[in-house]
C-alpha positions in Angstrom: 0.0 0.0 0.0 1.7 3.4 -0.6 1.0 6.0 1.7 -1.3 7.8 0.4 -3.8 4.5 0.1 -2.5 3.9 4.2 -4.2 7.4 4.7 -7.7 7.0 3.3 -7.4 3.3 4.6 -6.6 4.7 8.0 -9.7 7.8 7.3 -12.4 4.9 5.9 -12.0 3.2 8.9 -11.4 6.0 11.6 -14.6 7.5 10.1 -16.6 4.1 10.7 -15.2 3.9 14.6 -15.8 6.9 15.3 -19.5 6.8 13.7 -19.6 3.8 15.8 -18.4 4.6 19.4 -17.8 8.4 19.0 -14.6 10.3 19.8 -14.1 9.7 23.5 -15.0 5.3 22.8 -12.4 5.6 20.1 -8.8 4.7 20.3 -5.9 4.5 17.9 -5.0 0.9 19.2 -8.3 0.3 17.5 -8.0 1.8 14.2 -4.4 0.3 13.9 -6.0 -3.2 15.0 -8.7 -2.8 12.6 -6.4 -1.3 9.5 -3.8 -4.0 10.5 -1.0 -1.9 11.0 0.8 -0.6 14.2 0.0 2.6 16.3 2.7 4.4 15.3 1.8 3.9 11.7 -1.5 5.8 13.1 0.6 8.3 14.6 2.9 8.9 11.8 0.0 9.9 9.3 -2.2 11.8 11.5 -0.5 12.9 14.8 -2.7 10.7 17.1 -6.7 10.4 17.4 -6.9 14.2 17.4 -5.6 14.7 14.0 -7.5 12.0 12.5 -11.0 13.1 13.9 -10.2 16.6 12.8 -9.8 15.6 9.0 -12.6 13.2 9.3 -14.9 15.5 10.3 -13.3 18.3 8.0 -14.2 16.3 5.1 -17.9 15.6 6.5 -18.4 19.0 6.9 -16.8 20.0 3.4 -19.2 16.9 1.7 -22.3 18.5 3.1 -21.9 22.0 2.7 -21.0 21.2 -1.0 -23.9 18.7 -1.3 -26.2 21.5 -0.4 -24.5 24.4 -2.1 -24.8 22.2 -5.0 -28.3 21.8 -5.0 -29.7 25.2 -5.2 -30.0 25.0 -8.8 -32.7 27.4 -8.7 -36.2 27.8 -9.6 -39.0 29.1 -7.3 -38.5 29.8 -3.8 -40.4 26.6 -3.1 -38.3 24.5 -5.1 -35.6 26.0 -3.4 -36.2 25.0 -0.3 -36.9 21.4 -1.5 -33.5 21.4 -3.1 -32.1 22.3 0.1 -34.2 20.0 2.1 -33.5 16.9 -0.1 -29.6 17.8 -0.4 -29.9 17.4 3.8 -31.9 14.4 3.7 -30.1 12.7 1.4 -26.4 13.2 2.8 -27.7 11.9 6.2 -29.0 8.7 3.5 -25.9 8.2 2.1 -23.2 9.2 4.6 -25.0 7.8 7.7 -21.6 7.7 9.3 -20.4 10.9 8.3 -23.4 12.2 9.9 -23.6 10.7 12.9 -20.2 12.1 13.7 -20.9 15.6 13.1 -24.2 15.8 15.4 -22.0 14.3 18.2 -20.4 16.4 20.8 -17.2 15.8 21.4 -14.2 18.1 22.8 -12.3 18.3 19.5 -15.8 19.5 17.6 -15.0 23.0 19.4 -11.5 23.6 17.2 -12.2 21.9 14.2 -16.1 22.6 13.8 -19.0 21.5 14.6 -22.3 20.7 13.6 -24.0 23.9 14.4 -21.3 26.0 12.5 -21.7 23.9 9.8 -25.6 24.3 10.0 -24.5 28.1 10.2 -22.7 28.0 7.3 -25.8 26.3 5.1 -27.9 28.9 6.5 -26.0 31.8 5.5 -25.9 30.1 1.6 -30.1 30.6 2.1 -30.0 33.6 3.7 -29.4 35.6 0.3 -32.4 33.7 -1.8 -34.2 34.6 1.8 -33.6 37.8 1.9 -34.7 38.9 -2.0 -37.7 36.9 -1.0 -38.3 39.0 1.9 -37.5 42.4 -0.3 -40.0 41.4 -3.1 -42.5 40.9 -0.5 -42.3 43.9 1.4 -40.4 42.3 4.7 -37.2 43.3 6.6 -34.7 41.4 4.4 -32.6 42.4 7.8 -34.5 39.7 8.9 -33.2 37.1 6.4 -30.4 35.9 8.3 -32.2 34.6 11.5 -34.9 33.2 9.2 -32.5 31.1 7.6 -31.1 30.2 10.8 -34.7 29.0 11.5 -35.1 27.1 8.6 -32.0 25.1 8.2 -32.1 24.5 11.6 -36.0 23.0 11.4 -34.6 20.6 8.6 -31.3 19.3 10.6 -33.1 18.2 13.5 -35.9 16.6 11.5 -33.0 14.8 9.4 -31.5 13.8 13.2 -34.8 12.6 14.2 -35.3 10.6 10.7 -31.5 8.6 11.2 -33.0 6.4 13.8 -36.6 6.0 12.7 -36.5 6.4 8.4 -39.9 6.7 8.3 -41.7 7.9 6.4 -39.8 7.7 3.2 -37.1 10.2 2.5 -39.3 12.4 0.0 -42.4 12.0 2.3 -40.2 13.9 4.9 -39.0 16.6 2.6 -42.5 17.5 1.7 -43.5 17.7 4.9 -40.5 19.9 5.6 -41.2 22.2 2.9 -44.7 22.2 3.5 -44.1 23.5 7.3 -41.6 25.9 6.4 -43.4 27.1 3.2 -46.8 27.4 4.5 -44.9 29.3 7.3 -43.3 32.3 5.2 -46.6 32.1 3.4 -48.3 33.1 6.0 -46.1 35.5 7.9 -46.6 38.6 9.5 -44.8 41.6 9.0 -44.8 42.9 12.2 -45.4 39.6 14.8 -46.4 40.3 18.5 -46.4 37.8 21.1 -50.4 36.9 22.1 -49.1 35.8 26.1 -48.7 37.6 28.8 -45.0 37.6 28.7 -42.9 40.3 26.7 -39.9 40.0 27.5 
């Protein structure tokens, strides 16, 4: 193997341990065991379990943001929002592992990122489509941001929630996504107030 196919050897299967038994279950004597090699062959290529988490979930985060950046082909608003939707649901489909590493806390998540900035980051790609929507419809487009925040956020926990159960079908769950969230905006106020007692 040259060293090059020892790395992503050593990435395929730190990616599944740590999918399996998160970062604090996971140890290098493992992923050597498992890759056949020694420690120090683990050590070598990434400095230690640190290193190869960071990359791992570097990558993750780089696959999804581009997996949802990719999607917003365009369209209506509506469609747009299923693009986005469907680009979510279907990376938690097909990178099950990659996901379940990024919504787990763990103490190298704080330096190297972590789910919510990466959820930050998909939200600030909607928050322009967001905002012209709120312009053309006479809203505060300074709004945009925290809307987008809002939605993204609605669609990664539903796609949490979905990991465990996967039902209903993936499609069935983006509809009922987009219905939520477009119904929603449809429906908006410009100005809301609070109908309890509390205002503050």
């Amino acid at each position: 193997m040259t060293g090059k196919q020892r790395r992503e050897q050593l990435l395929e299967i730190g990616r599944t341990v740590f999918a399996e038994r998160g970062y604090d279950g996971t140890s290098v004597e493992e992923i050597a065991e498992r890759a056949g090699v020694s420690k120090p062959v683990v050590y070598e290529h990434f400095g230690g379990k640190e290193g190869l988490y960071a990359v791992v979930v570097d990558r993750e985060m780089q696959l999804l943001l581009d997996m949802v950046t990719g999607a917003l082909t365009g369209g209506h608003s509506r469609e747009l929002l299923e693009q986005a939707a469907f680009a979510l649901m279907d990376y938690i489909d097909t990178s099950t592992d990659g996901f379940r590493i990024l919504v787990r806390d763990s103490p190298v998540a704080q330096s190297t990122g972590t789910f919510a900035s990466l959820i930050s980051d998909i939200a600030t790609q909607v928050e322009d489509i967001l905002g012209l929507e709120f312009k053309a419809r006479g809203f505060d487009a300074r709004l945009a941001p925290m809307y987008s925040q809002m939605l993204v956020g609605m669609v990664a926990l539903t796609g949490q929630w979905w990991l465990e159960v996967r039902k209903p079908e993936k499609a069935d769950v983006a509809a009922h996504l987009v219905n939520l969230a477009w119904h929603g905006l449809e429906g908006m106020e410009r100005h809301p107030k609070l109908v309890g007692e509390r205002k503050a």
